[in-house]
N, C-alpha and C positions, 0 to 999 in steps of 0.2 A: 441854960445854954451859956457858955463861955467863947470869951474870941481864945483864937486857937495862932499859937507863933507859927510860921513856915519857913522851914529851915531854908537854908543855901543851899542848890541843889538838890531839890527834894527828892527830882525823878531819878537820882544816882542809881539806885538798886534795882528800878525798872525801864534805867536802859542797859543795863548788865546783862536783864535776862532775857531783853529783848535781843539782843545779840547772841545768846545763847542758844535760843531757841532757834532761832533761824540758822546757827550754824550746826545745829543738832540737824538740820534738813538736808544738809549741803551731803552727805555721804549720797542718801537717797536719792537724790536730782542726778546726782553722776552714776550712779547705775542704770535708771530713766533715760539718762540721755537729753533730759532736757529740764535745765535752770531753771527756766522762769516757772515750770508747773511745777516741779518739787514745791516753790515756795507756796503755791498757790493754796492749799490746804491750811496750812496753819494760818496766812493772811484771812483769809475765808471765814474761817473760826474763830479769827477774835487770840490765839494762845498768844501770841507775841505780846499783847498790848494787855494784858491779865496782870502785871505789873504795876502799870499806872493806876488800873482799875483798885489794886488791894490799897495803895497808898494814899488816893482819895476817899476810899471808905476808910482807913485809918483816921482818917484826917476828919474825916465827919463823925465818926464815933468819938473822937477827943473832943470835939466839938459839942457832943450828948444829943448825938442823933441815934436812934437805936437803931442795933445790925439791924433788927426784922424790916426796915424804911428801907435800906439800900439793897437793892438788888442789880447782879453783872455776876459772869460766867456762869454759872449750873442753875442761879435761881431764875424766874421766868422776865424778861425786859420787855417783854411784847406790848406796844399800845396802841389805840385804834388810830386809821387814820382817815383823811377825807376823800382820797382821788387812790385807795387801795383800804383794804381793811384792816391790813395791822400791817406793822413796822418790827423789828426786833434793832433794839438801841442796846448801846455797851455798857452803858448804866443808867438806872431809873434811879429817884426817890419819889417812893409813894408813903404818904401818912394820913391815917384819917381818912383813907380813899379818895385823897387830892394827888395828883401830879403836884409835887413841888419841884424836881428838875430833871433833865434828861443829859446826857452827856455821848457825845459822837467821838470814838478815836479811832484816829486813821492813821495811816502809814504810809513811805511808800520807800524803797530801796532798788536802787541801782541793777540792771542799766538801760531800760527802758523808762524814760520818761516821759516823753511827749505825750502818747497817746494817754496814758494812766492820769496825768496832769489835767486831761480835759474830761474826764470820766469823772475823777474827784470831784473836780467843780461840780460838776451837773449831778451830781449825786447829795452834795451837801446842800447846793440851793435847793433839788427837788424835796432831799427829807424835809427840810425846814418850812418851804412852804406847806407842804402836806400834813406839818403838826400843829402850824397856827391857824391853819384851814378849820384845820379841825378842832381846834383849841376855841375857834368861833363860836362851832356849833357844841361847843360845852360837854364836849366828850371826854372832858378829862376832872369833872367836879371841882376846879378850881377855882376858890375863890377869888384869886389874884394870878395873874400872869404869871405861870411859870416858868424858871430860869432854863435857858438852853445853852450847850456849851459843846465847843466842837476844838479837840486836840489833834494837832498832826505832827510825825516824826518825821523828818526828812533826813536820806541817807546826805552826808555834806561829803562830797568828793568831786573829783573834776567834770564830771557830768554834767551835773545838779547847779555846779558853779560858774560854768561855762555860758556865754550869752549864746541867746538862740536866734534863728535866725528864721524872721516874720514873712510870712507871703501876705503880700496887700493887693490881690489880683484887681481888685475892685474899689476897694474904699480906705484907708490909712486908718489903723488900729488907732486907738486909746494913747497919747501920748505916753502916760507912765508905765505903757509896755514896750518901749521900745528900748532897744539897748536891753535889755533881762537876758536874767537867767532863768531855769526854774525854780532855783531858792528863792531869788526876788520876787518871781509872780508868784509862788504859794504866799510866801509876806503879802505881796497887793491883793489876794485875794484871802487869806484870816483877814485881812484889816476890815475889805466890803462887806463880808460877813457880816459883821458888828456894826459896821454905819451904816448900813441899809436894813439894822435891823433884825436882820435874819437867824443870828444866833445873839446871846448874851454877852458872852464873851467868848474868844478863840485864843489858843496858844501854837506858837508853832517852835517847835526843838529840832535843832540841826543836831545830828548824830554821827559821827565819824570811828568806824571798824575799829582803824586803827589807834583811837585812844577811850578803849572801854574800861581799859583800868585805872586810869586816872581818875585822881581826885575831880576835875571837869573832864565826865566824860560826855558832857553835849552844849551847844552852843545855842543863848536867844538870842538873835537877830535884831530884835525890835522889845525894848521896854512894854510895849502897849501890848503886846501879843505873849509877855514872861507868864512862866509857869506860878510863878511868886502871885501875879496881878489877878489873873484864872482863878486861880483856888483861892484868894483872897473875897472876889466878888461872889464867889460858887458859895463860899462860907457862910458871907455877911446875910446872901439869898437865903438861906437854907436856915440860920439859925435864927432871922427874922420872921421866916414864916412861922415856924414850929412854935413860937414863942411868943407870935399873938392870939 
């Protein structure tokens, strides 16, 4: 096992195609008649985000992880879990019949955000608890804790960037919600992720239409949440298990 350099801009080519692909859907939705479910098939299925996926198993294979450990799109990702019986995750590594890491990428694009914002959430905290649940009950043969890791693309335009505007019918939100956007609360919420625990490490990528061909065609937000830091600890994870 070798440490492995991670270029500048790693996810260049899988945000390329993540724009690709969802504009390969945009004919569709207008025949349909309706935007947000054209997209909803390929978010659904994971195509858009099959990108990041190929370029972290790049990256663990340079790393001397073998293909046969990484599985994400066609091979099977399904693991048990404690409060339902199985999970299907974006990418697993299993070796030796250990869970050594599991990896969540998510999405979300323009222009409904609010409600999608609070689904996220509750969807990344419920998997997470429901695999250290089960991680308890020693469902996964691990000898050691293994790494969790949860990716998000955010469409960056004026939506997204726009502050929103809080009802406090009852009780006054969490100070460092106030004043937000939803860029910012996806940031304050990868960051709780990680300090409360719940996942390993999180990344979050701002993604902007109109600059896919540039040389930076996506934007980190926050040092602590770079795609650089992610895959660096995803690495150190991964190439420290295999190699005691």
């Amino acid at each position: 096992m070798t440490a492995i350099n991670i270029p500048d801009h790693v996810f260049y080519e899988a945000v390329r195609e993540f724009w690709r692909i969802r504009e390969e859907q945009a004919p569709r939705q207008r025949e349909r008649g309706s935007p947000d479910q054209g997209y909803r098939g390929n978010v659904t299925g994971g195509k858009q985000m099959y990108g990041f996926a190929r370029k972290i198993e790049e990256l663990l294979i340079n790393a001397g992880v073998s293909k046969d450990d990484i599985f994400y799109e066609w091979k099977p990702t399904t693991l048990p879990g404690f409060y339902r019986p199985t999970k299907k995750w974006d990418i697993v590594v299993v070796s030796g019949g250990r869970l050594i890491a599991a990896i969540e990428l998510k999405s979300q694009v323009g222009p409904s955000f609010g409600n999608n914002f609070n689904n996220r959430v509750e969807e990344a905290v419920g998997t997470a608890v429901d695999l250290w649940t089960a991680h308890r009950e020693s469902a996964f043969n691990a000898l050691s804790t293994p790494w969790l890791g949860y990716l998000f693309v955010l469409e960056d335009c004026e939506k997204s960037q726009s502050v929103v505007k809080i009802e406090e019918p009852h009780f006054e939100v969490l100070p460092e919600f106030k004043e937000t956007s939803y860029a910012k609360r996806y940031e304050i919420f990868c960051r709780k992720l990680v300090k409360e625990r719940q996942y390993s490490a999180a990344c979050l990528l701002l993604v902007n239409r109109s600059k896919v061909q540039e040389p930076e065609n996506y934007h980190e937000p926050a040092e602590d949440l770079s795609a650089r830091r992610f895959l660096a600890q995803l690495l150190g994870h991964v190439i420290g298990e295999l190699s005691s």
